[in-house]
C-alpha positions in Angstrom: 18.2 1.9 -17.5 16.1 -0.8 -15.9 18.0 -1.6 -12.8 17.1 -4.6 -11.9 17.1 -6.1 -15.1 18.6 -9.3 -15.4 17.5 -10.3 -12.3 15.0 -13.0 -11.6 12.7 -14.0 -9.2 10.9 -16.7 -8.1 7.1 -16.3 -6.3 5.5 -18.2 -4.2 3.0 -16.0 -3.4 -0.5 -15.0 -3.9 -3.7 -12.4 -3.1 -2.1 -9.3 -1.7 0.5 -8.7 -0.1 3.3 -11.0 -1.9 1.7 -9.9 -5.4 2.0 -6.7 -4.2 5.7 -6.4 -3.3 7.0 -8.7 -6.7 4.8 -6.5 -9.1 7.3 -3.6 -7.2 10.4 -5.5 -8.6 8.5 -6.2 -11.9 8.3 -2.7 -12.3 11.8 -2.3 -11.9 12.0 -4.2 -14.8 13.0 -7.9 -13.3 11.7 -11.1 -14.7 9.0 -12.3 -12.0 8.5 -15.9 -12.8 5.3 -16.7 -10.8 4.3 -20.5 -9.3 1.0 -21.2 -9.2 -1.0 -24.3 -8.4 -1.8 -26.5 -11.4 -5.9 -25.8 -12.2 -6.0 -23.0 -9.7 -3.7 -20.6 -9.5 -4.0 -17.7 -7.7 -6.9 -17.4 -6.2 -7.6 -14.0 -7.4 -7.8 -15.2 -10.6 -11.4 -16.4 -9.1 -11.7 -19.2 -12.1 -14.4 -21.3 -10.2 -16.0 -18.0 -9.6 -16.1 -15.7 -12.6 -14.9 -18.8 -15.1 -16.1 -15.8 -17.8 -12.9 -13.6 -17.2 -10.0 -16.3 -17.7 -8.7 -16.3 -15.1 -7.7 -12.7 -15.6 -9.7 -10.4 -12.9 -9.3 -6.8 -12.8 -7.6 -7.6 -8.9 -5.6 -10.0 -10.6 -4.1 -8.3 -13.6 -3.4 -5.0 -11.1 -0.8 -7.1 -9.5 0.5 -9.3 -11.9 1.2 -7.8 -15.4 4.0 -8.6 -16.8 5.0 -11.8 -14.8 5.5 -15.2 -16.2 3.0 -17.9 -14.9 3.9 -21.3 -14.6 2.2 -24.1 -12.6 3.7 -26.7 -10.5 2.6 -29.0 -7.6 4.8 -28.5 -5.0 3.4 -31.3 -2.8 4.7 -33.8 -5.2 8.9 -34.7 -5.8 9.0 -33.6 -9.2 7.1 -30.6 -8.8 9.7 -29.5 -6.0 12.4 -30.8 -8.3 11.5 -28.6 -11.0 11.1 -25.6 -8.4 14.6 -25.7 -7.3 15.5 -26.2 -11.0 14.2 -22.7 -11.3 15.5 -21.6 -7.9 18.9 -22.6 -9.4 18.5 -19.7 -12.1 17.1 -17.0 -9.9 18.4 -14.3 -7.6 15.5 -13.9 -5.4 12.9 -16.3 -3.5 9.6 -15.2 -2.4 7.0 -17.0 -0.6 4.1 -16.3 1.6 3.2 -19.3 3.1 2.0 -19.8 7.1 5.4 -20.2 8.6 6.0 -23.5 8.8 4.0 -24.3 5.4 7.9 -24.0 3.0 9.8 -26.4 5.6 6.8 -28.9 5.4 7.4 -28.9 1.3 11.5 -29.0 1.6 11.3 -25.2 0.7 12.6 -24.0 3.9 15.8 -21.2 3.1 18.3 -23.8 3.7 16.7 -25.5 0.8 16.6 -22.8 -1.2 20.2 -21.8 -0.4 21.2 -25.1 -1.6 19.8 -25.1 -4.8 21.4 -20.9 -5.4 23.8 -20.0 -3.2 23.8 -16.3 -2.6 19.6 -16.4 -3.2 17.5 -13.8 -1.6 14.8 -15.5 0.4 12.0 -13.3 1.9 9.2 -14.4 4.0 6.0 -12.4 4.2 3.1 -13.6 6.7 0.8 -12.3 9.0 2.9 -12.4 12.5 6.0 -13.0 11.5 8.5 -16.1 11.6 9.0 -16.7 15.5 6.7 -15.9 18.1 3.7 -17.6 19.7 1.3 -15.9 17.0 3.5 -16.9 14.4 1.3 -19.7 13.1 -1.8 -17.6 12.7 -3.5 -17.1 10.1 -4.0 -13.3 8.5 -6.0 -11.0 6.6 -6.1 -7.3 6.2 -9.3 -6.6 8.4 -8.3 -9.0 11.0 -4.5 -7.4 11.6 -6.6 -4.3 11.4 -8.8 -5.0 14.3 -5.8 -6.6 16.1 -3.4 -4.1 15.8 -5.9 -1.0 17.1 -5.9 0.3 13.6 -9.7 0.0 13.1 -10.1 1.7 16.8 -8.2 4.9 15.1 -11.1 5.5 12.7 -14.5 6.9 13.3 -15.3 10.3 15.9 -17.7 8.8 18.2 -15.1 6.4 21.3 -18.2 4.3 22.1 -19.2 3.7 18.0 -18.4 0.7 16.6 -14.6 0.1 14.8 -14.6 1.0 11.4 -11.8 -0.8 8.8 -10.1 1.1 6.5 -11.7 0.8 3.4 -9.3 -1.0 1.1 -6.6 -3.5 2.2 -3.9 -1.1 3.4 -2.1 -3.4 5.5 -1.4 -5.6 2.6 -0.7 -3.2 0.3 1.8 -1.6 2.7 3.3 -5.6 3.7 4.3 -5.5 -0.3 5.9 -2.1 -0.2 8.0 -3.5 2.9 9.2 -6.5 1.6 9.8 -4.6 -1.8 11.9 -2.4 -0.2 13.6 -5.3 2.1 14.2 -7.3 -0.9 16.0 -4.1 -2.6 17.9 -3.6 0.1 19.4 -7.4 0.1 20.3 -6.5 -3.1 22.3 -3.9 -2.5 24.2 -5.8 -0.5 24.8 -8.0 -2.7 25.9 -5.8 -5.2 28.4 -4.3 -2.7 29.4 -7.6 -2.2 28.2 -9.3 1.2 28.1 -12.8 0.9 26.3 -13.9 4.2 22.6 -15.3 4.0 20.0 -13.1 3.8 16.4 -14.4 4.9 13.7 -11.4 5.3 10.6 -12.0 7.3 8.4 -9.6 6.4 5.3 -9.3 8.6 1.5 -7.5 8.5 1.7 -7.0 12.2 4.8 -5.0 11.8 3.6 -3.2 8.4 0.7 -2.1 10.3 2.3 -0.6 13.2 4.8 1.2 11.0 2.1 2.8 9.3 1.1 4.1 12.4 4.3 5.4 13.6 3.6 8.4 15.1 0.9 7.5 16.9 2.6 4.7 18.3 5.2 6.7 19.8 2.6 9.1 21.0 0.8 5.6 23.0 4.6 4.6 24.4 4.8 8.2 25.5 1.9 8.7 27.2 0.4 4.8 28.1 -2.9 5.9 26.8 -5.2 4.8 23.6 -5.1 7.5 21.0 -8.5 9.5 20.9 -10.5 9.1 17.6 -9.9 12.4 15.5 -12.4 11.3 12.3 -12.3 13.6 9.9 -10.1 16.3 11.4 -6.5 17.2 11.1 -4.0 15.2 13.3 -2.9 18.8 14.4 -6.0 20.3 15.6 -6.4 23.4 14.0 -9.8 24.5 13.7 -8.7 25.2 10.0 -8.0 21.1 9.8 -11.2 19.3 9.2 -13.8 17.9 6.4 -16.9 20.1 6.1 -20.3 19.8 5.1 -21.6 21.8 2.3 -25.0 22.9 0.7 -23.6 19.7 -1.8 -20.7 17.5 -0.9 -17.8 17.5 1.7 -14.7 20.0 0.9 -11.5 18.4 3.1 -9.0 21.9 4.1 -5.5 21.8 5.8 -5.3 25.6 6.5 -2.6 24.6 9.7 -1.4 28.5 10.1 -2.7 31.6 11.5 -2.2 32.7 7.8 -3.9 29.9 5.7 -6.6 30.0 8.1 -7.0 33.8 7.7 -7.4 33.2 4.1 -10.1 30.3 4.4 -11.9 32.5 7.0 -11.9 35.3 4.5 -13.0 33.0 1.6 -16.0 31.9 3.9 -17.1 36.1 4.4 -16.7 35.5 8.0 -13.1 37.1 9.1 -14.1 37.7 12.8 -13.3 33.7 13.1 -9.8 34.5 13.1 -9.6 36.9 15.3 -10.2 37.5 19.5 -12.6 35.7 21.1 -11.8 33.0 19.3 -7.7 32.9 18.6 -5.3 35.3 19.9 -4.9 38.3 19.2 -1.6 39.0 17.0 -0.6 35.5 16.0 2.0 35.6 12.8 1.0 34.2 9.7 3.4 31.5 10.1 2.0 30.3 13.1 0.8 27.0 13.7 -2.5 26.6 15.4 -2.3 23.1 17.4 -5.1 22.3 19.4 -6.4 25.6 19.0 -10.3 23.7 17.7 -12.6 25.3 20.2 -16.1 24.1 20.0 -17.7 27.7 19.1 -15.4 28.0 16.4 -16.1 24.7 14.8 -19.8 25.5 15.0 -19.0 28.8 13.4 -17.1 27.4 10.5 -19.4 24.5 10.0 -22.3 26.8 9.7 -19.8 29.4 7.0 -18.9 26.1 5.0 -22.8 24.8 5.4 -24.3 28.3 2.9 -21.2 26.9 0.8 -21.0 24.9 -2.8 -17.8 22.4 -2.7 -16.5 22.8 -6.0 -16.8 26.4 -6.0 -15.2 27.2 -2.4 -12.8 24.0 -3.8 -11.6 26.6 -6.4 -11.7 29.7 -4.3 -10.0 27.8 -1.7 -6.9 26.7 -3.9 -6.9 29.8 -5.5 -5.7 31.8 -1.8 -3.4 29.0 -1.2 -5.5 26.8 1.2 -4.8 23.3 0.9 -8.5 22.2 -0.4 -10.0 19.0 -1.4 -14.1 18.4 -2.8 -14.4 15.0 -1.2 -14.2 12.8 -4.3 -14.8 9.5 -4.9 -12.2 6.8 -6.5 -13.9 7.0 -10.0 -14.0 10.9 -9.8 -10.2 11.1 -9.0 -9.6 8.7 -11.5 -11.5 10.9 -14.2 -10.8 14.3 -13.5 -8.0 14.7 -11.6 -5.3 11.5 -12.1 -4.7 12.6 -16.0 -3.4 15.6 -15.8 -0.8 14.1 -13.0 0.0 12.5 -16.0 -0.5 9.1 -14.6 1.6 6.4 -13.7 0.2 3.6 -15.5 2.4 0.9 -16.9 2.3 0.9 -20.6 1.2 -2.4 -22.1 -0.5 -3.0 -18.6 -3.9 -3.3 -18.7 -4.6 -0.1 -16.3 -1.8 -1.8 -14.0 -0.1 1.1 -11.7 3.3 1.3 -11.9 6.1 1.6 -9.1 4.3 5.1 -7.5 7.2 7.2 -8.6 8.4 8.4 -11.7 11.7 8.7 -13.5 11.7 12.4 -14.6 12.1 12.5 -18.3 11.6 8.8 -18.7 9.6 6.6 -20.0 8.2 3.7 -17.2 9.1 0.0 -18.1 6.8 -1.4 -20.2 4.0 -3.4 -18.3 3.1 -6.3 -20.5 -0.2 -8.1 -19.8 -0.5 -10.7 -17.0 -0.3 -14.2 -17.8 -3.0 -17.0 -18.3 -3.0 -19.7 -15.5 0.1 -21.3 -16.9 1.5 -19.6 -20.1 5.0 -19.9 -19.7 5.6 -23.8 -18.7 6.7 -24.5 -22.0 9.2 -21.3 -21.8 10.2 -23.1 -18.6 9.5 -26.6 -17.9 10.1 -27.9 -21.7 13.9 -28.0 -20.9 16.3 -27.1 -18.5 15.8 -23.0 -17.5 18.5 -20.9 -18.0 
């Protein structure tokens, strides 16, 4: 069953974070009928930039296969007119315009309400609807270095901020308003009738990815210490470790698992007096527990190691154990026999992140050319 078949929607968006959450509700198998500017499009389609690829960039086609392109200008009458045509047909609206930018056009949800009545409408932006930083302008690194994110990363509190090192903010905006958007639906289906307008923000994505440690800064009024590498828990089991050739990443979190690695490592005296106490059970959990001599201990045992060896010895005692990989090394040794999650027909496009056990995903389909489908619907009234 493709649940959301049957449903369509409208998007106004473009780069990240709007993609992002409609390629979600594409893979759930709805029509996503995309608007893009007339000779432009998208800008990651880069066409002024790499004119060679079509308009059909490897950052464009991971968010966008399977959607319907067509092109309008919404700063002219009958490019709005045919937009609410469309509206008319569809049972969610997304934009991500500065807020302010869809009233300006006539596009505002009252608008759209009174072209569909009953129509989703979701906002995404970088600060929200209201608010004095409402009409600011957004990207991933800057909401990073605004909302203390980039002060989280690094070991060293007097280094410079470090970003994360792909757009995780906008990423996690789209799996926000995916999840908004699905949740309007539901009402809907249960039958609630009142208007429903989501404002989905970055600033608020970002602090929700940081959850915990924002209750931890209400809690205690003070900035969070930078941890690096290291286990949020602080056992001196938790950490990324230097090897004779690579980094191996452990999570051995109990007295048990960290017996094991110490054992693995030919140095058992690490787990025991002077440096934990004496008798812990296996099960428990060493918090805060990373004294300084035992680091340097364990640094030195992991130092005389080879990662992908103490990797395998490491998984074989039940340590949680990672060799530091990069993305092309996960993506060739290790994401096929998940079995993947591709979207078949795609292009390499990811699918939802979750699987249907014992099902096949929705087919994918390739994304469109700057354009395709005005014929499919501007050549006569959409139904």
């Amino acid at each position: 069953m493709r649940p959301l078949e049957g449903l369509r929607v409208i998007d106004l968006t473009h780069v990240l974070a709007g993609p992002f959450a409609t390629h979600q509700l594409r893979c759930l198998g709805a029509e996503v009928v995309k608007i893009e500017r007339p000779g432009h499009g998208d800008v990651m389609r880069a066409l002024a930039a790499r004119p060679e690829l079509g308009g059909i960039t490897p950052g464009f086609a991971a968010l966008n296969a399977g959607k319907k392109s067509v092109t309008l200008d919404l700063k002219s009458e009958a490019g709005r007119a045919d937009l609410l045509r469309l509206v008319a047909t569809a049972d969610v609206f997304v934009e991500n315009f500065r807020p302010g930018a869809a009233a300006r056009l006539g596009l505002d949800p009252a608008a759209i309400r009174a072209a569909r009545p009953g129509i989703v409408c979701c906002s995404i932006s970088g600060w929200g609807q209201s608010g004095d930083m409402a009409g600011l302008r957004a990207y991933d690194h800057v909401v990073q270095a605004a909302t203390g994110m980039m002060a989280l990363q690094g070991t060293d509190p007097s280094g410079p901020p470090i970003k994360v090192g792909f757009p995780v903010i906008d990423i996690a905006t789209g799996m926000t308003a995916a999840s908004a958007i699905l949740a309007a639906l539901l009402r809907r289906a249960r039958g609630d009738q009142a208007d429903i307008t989501l404002d989905v923000s970055m600033a608020d994505s970002a602090a929700l990815l940081m959850a915990g440690t924002v209750a931890q800064v209400r809690a205690t009024g003070k900035p969070p210490p930078r941890i690096g590498n290291r286990g949020f828990v602080g056992s001196p089991g938790a950490d990324t470790f230097a090897t004779r050739d690579g980094h191996v990443s452990v999570a051995a979190n109990t007295m048990g698992q960290f017996r094991r690695l110490c054992a693995v490592l030919d140095r058992p005296d690490l787990s025991a007096p002077p440096h934990l106490p004496d008798g812990l059970p296996d099960g428990a959990f060493l918090a805060d527990m990373a004294g300084e001599t035992l680091r340097a201990g364990l640094a030195e045992a992991f130092a005389r190691a080879e990662a992908a060896p103490l990797e395998a010895a490491l998984i074989a005692q039940g340590v949680p154990a990672a060799r530091v990989r990069d993305l092309h090394e996960y993506l060739s040794e290790l994401y096929p026999r998940m079995g993947g999650i591709d979207l078949p027909g795609g292009g390499g496009a990811l699918g939802a992140g979750w699987r249907w056990l014992g099902e096949a995903p929705i087919e994918g389909g390739p994304p469109p050319r700057l354009g395709e489908h005005n014929a499919e619907f501007l050549a006569a009234p959409p139904g």
